[in-house]
N, C-alpha and C positions, 0 to 999 in steps of 0.2 A: 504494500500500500504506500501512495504517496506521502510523505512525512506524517505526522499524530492524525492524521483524518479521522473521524466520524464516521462510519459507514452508514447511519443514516441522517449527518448532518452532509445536505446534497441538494441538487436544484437539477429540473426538469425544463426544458426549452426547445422545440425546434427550430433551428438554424430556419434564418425567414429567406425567402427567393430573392436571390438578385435578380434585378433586371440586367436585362440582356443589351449591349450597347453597341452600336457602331457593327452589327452582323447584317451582313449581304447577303441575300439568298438568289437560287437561281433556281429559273419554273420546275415544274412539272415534281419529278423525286430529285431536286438540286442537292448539291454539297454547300456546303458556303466555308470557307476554313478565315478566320479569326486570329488575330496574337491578343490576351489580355493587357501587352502595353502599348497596342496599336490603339488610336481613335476609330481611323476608318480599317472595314474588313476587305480582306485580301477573297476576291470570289474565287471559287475554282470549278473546273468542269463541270459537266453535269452529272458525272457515272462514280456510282458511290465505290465506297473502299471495296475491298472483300478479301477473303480469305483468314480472317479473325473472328474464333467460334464463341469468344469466352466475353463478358464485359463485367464491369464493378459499379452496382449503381451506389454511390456516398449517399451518407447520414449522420447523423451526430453518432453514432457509435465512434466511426473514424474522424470524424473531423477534418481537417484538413491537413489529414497526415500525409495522405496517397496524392491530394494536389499540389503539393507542394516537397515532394519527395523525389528523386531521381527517377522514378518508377514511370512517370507520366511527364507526358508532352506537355511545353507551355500554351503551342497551337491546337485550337480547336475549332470542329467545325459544326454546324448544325443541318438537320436533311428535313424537306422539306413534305410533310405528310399528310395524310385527307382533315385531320385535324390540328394541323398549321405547323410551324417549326417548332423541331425539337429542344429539348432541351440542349448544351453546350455537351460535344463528344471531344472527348480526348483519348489518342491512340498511347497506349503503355507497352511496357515492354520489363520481364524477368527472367533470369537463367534463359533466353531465348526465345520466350513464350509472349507471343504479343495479346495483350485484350486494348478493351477499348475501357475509357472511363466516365463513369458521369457522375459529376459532383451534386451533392446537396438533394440525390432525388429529380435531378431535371429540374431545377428551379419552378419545380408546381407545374411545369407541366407534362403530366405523368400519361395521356394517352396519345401525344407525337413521341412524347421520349421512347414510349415502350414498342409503338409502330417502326419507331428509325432503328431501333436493335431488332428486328422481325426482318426488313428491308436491308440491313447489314448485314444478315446471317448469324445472326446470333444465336448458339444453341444450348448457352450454360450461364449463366448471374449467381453472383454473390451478392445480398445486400446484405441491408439492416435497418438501425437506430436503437435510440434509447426510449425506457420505458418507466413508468411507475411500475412497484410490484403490488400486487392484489393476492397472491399467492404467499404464504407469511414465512414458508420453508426458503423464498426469494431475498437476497440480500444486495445492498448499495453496490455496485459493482461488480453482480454475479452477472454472467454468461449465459446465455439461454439460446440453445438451438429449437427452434419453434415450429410445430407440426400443424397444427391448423388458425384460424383464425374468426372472429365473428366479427361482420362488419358495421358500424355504424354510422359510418360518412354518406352524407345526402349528396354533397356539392359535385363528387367527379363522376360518369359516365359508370355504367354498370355494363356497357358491353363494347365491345371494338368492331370495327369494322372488316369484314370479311371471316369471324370467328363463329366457330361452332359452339351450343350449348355445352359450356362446359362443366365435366363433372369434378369431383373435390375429393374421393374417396377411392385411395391414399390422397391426404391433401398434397403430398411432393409429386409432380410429373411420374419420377423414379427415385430409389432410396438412396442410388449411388452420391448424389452431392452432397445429401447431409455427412452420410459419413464418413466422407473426407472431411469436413469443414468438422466435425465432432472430433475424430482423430490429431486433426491438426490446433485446434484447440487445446485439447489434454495436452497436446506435447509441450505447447506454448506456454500455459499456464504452471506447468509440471517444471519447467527448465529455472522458472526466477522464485526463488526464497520469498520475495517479500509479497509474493502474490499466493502463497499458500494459503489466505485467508478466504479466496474467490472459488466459489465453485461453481462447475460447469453443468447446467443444468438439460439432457438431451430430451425434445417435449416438452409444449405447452401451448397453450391459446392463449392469441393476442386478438386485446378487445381492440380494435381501432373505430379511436373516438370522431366523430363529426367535426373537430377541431375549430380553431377560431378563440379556445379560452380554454380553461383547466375543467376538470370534471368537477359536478356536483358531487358532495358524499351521498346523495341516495343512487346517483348515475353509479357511482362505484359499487353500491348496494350491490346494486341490479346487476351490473357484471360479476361481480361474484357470484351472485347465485345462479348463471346462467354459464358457470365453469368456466372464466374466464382466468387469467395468469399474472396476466400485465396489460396495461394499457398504454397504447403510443396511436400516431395519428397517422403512418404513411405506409409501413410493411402491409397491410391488409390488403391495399390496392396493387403493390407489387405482385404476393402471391398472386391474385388474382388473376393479372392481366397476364404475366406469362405463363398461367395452366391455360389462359386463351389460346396464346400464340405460339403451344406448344413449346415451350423454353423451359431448360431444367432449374430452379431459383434456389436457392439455400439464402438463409437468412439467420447474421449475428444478431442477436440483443442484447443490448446491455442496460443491466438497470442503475438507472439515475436516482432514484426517488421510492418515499413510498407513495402510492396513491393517496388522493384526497381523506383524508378520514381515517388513515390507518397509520397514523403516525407522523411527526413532529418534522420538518426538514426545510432549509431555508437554503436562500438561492445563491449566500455566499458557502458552498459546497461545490458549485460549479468545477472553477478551476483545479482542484485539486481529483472530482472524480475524472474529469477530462485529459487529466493531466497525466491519471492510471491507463485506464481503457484506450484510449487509442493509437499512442504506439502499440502498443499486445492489437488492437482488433487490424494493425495495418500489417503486424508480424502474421497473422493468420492468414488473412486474405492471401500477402503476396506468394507463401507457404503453398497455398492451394491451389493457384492460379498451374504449374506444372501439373499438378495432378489432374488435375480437370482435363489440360490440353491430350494427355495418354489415353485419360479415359476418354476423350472423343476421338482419338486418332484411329 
């Protein structure tokens, strides 16, 4: 743990959308490629990348460990989809193995983001984010590999375009990525001393909330008694939209907080639980990122 922390003195937050500046797009399924210390964007052809099956969508689990790490490109480009530009794509690169990155979730826009990884060829994701726990065996900076979900977001799209009714039982596509990303985890967590206080929890249901402000404690009631684990406001729609389009997703959580009503925790916690988790969630991911490419090859 990071110096005398609290394990339940801690703060809950989703990283808010940048807008997007100075990105050029070009018609029809365009690329547009971007430098974030450019004003104006650099356009590029019209014929998307390909031959990279893996990508990394961020959240506050990582923060901005993987955009700001050697791991990933400072250029980025956005494609252009029946539900407008995606979010900002960034090409990465470890031991070899290239993925693609997207920070923060696609900046809120979560059904071009997920279209332009469908139309790249994308056929394996890692996300995540943090959570409140509602589950009380959950602790401030435990790890949770998370197997289904219940949704309660009104505002994004419940279906995509050109997708089939999708089913959710096994909630995973296939079991192969979680237990790599399960694997890869224990080793991670298992290799540093001071992280022996964290445990890595495989299963659970994320409530994701309607968002826009913190949960009620009766809202939290209600998820608990409707077997819920944790609460966060953006994994719900991931899973979701790649058992649409066919994409294999694993997803880290990490918890921040306890939920509304089950205990005491304040928002100078931040830095210090952030300051744990995500180097460890950027050691996991880039860990994984070879294993995935074998197991697609």
């Amino acid at each position: 743990m990071a110096g005398n922390m609290n394990r339940r003195n801690v703060l809950t937050g989703i990283v808010g959308a940048g807008a997007l500046a100075g990105v050029a797009t070009t018609g029809g399924s365009g690329v547009a490629a971007a430098s974030e210390a450019g004003a104006q964007a650099t356009t590029a052809s019209g014929a998307l990348p390909s031959g990279i099956d893996i990508a990394v969508v961020g959240g506050t689990f990582v923060g901005d460990e993987l955009l700001n790490s050697e791991f990933v490109e400072d250029e980025y480009f956005t494609v252009d989809t029946e539900y407008g530009e995606s979010g900002q794509i960034r090409r990465g690169e470890t031991g070899g193995t290239p993925f693609y990155y997207v920070h923060d979730h696609g900046g809120g826009r979560y059904p071009s983001t997920w279209l332009a990884l469908r139309e790249l060829g994308v056929r394996a994701v890692i996300g995540g984010g943090t959570a409140g726990w509602l589950n009380r065996r959950m602790e401030v900076c435990d790890f949770i590999i998370p197997d289904d979900f219940i949704d309660f977001n009104v505002d994004r799209p419940r279906g995509l375009p050109h997708t089939g009714l999708a089913r959710y039982s096994p909630t995973a596509t296939t079991q192969w990525t979680d237990a790599i990303v399960i694997a890869e985890a224990e080793r991670r967590l298992r290799q540093d001393g001071s992280l022996r206080d964290i445990t890595l929890h495989e299963g659970g249901v994320v409530a994701q909330a309607a968002g826009w402000r913190f949960e009620t404690k009766a809202e939290i009631r209600m998820m608990k008694m409707v077997g819920c684990d944790m609460v966060t406001l953006s994994v719900g729609t991931e899973m979701s939209y790649a058992r649409m389009l066919g994409i294999d997703y694993s997803c880290i959580m990490v918890i921040s907080n306890p939920a509304e009503g089950l205990g005491d925790w304040e928002d100078s916690g931040e830095r210090d639980v952030y300051a744990t988790v995500h180097p460890v969630s950027r050691d996991i991911v880039i860990s994984c990122i070879p294993r995935f490419a074998e197991q697609l090859a």
